[in-house]
PyMOL CGO cylinders between C-alpha atoms (Angstrom):
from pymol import cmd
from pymol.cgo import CYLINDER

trace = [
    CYLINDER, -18.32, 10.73, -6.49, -16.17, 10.85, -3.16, 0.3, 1, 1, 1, 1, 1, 1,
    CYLINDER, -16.17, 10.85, -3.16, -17.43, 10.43, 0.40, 0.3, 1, 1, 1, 1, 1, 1,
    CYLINDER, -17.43, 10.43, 0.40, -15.23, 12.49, 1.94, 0.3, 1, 1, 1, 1, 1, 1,
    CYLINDER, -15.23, 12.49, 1.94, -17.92, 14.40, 4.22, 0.3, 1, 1, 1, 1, 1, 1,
    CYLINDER, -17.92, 14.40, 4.22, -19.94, 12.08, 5.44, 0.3, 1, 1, 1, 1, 1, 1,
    CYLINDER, -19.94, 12.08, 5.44, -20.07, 11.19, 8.69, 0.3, 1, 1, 1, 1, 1, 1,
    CYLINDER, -20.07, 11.19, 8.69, -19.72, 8.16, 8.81, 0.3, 1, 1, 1, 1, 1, 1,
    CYLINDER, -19.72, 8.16, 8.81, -16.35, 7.50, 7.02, 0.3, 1, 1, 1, 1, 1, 1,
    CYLINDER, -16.35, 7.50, 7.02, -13.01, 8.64, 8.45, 0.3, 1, 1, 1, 1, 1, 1,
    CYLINDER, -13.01, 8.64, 8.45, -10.47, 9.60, 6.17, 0.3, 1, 1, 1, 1, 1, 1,
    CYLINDER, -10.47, 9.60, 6.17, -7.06, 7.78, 8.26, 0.3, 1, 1, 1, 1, 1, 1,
    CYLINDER, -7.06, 7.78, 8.26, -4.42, 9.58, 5.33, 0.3, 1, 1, 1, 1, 1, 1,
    CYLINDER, -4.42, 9.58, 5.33, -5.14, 9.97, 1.43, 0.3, 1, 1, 1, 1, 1, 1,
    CYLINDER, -5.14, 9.97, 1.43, -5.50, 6.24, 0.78, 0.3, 1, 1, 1, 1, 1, 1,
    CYLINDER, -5.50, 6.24, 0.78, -7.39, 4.16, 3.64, 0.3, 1, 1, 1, 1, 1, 1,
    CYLINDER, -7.39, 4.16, 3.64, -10.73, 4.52, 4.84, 0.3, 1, 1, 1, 1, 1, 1,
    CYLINDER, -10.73, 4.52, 4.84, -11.85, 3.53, 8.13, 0.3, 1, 1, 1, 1, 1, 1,
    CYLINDER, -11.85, 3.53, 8.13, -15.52, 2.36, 7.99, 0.3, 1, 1, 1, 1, 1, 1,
    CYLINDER, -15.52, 2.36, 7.99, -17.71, 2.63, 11.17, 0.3, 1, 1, 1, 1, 1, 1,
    CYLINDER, -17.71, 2.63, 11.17, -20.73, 0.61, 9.41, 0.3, 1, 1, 1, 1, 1, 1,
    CYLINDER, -20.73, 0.61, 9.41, -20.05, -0.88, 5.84, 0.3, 1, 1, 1, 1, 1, 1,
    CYLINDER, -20.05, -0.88, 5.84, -21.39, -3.91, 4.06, 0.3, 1, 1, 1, 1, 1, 1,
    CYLINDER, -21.39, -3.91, 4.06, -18.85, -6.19, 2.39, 0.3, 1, 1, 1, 1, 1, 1,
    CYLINDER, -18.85, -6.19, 2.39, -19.96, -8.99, -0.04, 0.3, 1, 1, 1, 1, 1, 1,
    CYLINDER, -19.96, -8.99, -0.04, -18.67, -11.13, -2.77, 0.3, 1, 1, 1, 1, 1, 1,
    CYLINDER, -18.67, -11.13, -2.77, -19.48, -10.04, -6.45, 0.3, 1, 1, 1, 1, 1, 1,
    CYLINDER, -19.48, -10.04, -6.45, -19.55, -12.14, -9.61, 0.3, 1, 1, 1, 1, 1, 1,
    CYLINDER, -19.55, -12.14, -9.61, -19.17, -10.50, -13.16, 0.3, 1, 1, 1, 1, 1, 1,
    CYLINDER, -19.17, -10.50, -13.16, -19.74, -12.29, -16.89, 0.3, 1, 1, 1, 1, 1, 1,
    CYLINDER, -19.74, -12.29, -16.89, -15.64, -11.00, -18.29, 0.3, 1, 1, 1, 1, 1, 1,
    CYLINDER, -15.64, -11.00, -18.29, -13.82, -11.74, -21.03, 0.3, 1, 1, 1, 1, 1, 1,
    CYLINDER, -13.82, -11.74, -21.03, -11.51, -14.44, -20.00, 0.3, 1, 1, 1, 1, 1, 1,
    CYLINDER, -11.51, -14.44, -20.00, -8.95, -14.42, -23.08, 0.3, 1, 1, 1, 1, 1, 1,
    CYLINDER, -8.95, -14.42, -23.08, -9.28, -14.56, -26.52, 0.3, 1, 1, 1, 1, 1, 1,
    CYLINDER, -9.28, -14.56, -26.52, -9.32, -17.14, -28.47, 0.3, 1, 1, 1, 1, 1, 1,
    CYLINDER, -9.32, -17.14, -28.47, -9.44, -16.87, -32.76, 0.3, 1, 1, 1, 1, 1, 1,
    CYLINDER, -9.44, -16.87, -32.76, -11.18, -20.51, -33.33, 0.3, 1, 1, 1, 1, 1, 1,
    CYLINDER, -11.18, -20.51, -33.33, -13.69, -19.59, -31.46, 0.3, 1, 1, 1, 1, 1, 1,
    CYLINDER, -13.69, -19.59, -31.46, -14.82, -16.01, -33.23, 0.3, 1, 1, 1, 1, 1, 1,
    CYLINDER, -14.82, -16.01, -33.23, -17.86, -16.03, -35.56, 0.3, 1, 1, 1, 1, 1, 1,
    CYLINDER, -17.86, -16.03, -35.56, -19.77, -13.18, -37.35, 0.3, 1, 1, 1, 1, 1, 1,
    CYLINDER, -19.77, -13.18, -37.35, -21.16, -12.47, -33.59, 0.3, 1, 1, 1, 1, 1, 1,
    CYLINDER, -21.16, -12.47, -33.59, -18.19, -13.02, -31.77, 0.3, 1, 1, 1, 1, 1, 1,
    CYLINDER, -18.19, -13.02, -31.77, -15.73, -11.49, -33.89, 0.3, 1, 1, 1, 1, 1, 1,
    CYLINDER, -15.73, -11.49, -33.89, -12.99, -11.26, -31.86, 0.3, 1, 1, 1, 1, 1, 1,
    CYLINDER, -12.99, -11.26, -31.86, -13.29, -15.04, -30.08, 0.3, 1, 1, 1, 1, 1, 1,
    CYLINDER, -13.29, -15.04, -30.08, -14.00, -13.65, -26.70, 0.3, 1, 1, 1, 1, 1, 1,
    CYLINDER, -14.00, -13.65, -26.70, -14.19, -16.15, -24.57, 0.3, 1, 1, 1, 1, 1, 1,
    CYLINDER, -14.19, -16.15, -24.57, -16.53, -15.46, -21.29, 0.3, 1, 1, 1, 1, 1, 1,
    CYLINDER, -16.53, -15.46, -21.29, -16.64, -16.55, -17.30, 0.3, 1, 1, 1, 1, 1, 1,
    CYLINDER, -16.64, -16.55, -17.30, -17.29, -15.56, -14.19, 0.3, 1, 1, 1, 1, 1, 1,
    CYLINDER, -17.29, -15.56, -14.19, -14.90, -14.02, -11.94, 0.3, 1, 1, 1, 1, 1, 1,
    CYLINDER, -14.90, -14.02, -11.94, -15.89, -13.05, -8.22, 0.3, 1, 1, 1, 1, 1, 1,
    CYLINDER, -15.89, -13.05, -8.22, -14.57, -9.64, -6.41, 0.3, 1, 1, 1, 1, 1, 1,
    CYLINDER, -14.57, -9.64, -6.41, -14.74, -8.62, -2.81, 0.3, 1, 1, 1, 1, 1, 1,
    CYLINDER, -14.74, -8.62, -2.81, -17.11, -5.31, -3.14, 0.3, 1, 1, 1, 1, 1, 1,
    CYLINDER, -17.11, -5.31, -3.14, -17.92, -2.89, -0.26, 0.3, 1, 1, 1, 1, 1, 1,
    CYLINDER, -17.92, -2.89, -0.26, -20.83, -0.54, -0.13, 0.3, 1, 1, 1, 1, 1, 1,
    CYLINDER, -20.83, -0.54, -0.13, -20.22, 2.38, 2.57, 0.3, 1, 1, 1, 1, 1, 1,
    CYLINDER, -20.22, 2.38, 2.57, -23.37, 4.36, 4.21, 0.3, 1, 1, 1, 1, 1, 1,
    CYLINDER, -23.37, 4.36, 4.21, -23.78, 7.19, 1.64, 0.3, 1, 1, 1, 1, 1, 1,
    CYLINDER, -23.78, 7.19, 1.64, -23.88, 3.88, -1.15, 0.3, 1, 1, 1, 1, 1, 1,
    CYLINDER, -23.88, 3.88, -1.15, -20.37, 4.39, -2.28, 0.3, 1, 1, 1, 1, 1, 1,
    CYLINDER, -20.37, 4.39, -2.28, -18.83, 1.38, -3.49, 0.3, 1, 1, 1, 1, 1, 1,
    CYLINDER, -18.83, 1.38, -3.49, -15.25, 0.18, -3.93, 0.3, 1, 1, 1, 1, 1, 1,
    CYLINDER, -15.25, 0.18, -3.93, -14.35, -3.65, -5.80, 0.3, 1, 1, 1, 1, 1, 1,
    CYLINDER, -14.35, -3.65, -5.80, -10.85, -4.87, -4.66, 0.3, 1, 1, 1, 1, 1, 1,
    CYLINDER, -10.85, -4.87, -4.66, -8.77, -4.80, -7.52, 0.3, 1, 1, 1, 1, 1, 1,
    CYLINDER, -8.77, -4.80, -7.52, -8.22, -8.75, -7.79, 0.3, 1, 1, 1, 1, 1, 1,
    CYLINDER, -8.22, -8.75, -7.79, -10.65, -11.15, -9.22, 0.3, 1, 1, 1, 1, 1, 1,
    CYLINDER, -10.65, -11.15, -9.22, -11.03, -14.92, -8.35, 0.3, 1, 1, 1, 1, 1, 1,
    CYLINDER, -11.03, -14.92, -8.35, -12.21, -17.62, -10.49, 0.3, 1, 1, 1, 1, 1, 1,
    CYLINDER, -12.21, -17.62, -10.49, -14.67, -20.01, -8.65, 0.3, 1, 1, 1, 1, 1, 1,
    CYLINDER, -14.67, -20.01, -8.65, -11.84, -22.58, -7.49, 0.3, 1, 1, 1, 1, 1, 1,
    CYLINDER, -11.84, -22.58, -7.49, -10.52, -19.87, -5.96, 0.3, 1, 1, 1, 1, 1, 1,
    CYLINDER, -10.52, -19.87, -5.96, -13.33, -18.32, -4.08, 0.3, 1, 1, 1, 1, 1, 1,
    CYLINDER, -13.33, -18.32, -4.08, -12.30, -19.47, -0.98, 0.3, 1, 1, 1, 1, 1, 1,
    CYLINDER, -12.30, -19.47, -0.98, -9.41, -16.60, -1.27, 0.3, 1, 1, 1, 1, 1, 1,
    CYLINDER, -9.41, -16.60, -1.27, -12.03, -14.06, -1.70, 0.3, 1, 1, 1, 1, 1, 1,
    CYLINDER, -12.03, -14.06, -1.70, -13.77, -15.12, 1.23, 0.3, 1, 1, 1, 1, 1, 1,
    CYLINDER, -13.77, -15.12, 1.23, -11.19, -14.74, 3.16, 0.3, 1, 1, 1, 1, 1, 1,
    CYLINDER, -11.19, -14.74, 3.16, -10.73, -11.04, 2.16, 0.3, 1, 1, 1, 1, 1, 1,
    CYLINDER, -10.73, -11.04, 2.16, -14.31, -10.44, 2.45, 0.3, 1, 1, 1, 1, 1, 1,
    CYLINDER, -14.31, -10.44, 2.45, -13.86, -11.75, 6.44, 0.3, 1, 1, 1, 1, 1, 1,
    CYLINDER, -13.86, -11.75, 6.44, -10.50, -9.67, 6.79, 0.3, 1, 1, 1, 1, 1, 1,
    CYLINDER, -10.50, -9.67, 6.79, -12.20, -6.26, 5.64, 0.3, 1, 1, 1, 1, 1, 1,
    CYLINDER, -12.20, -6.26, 5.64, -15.46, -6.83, 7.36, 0.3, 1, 1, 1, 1, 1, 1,
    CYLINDER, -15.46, -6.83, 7.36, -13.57, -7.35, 11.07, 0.3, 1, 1, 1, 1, 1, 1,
    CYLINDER, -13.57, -7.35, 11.07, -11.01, -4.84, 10.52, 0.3, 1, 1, 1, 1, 1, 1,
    CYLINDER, -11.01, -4.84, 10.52, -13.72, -2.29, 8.65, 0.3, 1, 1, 1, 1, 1, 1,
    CYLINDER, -13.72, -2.29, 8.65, -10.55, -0.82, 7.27, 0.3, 1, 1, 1, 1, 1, 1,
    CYLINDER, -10.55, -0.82, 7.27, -9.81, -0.67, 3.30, 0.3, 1, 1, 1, 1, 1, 1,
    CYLINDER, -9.81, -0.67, 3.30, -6.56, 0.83, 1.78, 0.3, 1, 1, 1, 1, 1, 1,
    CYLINDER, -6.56, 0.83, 1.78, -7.93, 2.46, -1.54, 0.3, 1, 1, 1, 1, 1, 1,
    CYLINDER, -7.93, 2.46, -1.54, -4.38, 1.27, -3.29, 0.3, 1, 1, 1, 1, 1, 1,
    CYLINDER, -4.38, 1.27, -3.29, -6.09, -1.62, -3.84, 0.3, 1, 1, 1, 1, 1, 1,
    CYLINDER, -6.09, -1.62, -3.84, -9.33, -0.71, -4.37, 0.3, 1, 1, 1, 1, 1, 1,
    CYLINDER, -9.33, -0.71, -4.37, -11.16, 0.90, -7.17, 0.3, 1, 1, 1, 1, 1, 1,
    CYLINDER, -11.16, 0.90, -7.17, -14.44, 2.95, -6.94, 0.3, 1, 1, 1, 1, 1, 1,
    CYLINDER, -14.44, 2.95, -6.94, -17.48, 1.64, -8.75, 0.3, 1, 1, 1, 1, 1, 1,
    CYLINDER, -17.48, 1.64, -8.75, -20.87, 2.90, -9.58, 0.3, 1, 1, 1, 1, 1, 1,
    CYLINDER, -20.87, 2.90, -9.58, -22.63, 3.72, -6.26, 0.3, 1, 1, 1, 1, 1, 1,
    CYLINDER, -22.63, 3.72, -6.26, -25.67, 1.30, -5.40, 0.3, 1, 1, 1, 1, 1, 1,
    CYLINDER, -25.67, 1.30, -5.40, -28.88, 2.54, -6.86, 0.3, 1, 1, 1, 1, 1, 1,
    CYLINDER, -28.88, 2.54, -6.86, -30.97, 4.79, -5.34, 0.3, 1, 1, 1, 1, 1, 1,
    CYLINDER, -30.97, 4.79, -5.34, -28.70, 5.76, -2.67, 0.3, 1, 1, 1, 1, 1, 1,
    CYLINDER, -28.70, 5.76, -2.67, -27.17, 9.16, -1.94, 0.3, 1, 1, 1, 1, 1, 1,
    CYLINDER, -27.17, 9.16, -1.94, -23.94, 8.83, -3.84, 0.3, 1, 1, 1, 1, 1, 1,
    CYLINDER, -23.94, 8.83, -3.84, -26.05, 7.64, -7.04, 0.3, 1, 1, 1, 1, 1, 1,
    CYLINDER, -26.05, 7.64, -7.04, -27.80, 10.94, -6.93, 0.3, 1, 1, 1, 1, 1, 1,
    CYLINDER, -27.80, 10.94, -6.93, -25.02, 12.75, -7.13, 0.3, 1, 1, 1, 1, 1, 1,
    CYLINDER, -25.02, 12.75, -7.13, -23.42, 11.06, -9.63, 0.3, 1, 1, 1, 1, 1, 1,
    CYLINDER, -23.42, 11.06, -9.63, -26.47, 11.09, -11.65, 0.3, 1, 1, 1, 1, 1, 1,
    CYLINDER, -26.47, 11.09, -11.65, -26.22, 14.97, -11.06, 0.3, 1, 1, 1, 1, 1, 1,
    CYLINDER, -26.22, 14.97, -11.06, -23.06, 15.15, -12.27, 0.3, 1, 1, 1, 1, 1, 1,
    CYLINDER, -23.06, 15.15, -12.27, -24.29, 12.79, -15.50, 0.3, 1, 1, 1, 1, 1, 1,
    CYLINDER, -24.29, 12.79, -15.50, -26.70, 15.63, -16.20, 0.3, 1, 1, 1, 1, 1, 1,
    CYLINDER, -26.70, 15.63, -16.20, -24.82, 18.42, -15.93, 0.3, 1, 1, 1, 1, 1, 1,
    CYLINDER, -24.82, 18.42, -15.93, -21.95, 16.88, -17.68, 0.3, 1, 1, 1, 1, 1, 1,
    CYLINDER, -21.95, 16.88, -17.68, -24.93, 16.30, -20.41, 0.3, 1, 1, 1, 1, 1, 1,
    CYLINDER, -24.93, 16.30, -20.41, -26.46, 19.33, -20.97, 0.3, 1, 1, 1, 1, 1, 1,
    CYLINDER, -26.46, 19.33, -20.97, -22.86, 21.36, -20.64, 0.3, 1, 1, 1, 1, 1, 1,
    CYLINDER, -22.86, 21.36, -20.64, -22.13, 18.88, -24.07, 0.3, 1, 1, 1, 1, 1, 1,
    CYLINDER, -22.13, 18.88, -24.07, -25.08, 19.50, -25.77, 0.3, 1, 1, 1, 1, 1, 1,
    CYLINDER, -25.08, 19.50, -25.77, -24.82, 23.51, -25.20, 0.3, 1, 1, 1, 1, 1, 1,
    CYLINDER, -24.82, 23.51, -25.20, -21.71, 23.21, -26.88, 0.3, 1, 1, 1, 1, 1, 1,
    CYLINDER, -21.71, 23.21, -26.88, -22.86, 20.90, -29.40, 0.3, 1, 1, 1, 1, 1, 1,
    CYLINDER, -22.86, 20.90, -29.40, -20.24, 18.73, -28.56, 0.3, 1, 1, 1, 1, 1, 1,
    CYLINDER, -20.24, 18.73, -28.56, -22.68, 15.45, -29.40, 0.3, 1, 1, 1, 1, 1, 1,
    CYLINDER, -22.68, 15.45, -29.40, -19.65, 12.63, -29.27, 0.3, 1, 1, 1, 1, 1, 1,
    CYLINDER, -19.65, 12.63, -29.27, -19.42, 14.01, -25.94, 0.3, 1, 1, 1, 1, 1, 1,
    CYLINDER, -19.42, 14.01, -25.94, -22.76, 14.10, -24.67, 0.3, 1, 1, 1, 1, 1, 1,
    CYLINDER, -22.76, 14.10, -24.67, -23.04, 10.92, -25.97, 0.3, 1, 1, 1, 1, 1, 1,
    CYLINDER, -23.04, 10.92, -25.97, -20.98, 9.05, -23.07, 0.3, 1, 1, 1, 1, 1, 1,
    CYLINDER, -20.98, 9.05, -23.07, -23.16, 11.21, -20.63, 0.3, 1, 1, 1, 1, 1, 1,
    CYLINDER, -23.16, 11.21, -20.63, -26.55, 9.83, -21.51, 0.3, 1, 1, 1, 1, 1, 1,
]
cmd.load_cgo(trace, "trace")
């Protein structure tokens, strides 16, 4: 799922990524904030209790994308924009505090993971390992 060879991206050592062209936005997921037991119920068994937390997210060229590792609650969004200001003037990101997400659909990175979905797939199935091809589907 790496980016390695395009030609836009330079690799600086094994854990930053200089960006000549990126796109850099601000996130927001539905999590599970904590649990909590008074609030479980036959569908909510485990008394999950949801919000929204925002993430700094950046898409390169090829439509690889990385979320920074820490997640802000809405009073604290202020924070994120920050980051999201930081990364897009220094178009720099050191992957130690970055993870890499599913690539934006339709680009070229989601074709190739989608490749590697289907092989990964069909090697299962060949095998008849089923439980397997199951997460590949």
């Amino acid at each position: 799922m790496g980016s390695a060879n395009n030609q836009h991206i330079k690799i600086m050592d094994k854990e930053t990524i200089q960006i000549s062209a990126n796109q850099v936005d601000i996130q927001s997921y539905e999590e599970v904030l904590h649990r909590d037991p008074e609030h479980a119920d036959v569908g909510n068994p485990q008394g999950n209790v949801y919000g929204i937390r925002y993430y700094v997210r950046v898409t390169l060229e090829d439509g690889t994308r990385y979320l920074h590792y820490k997640a802000w609650d809405r009073a604290d969004l202020g924070e994120a924009m920050t980051l999201k200001t930081a990364v897009r003037n220094r178009r720099v990101i050191d992957l130690k505090h970055w993870v890499e997400v599913d690539p934006a659909y339709g680009s070229k990175a989601y074709e190739v993971a989608d490749e590697e979905r289907e092989y990964q797939f069909r090697s299962s199935l060949a095998v008849g390992d089923y439980g397997r091809a199951d997460i590949f589907c």
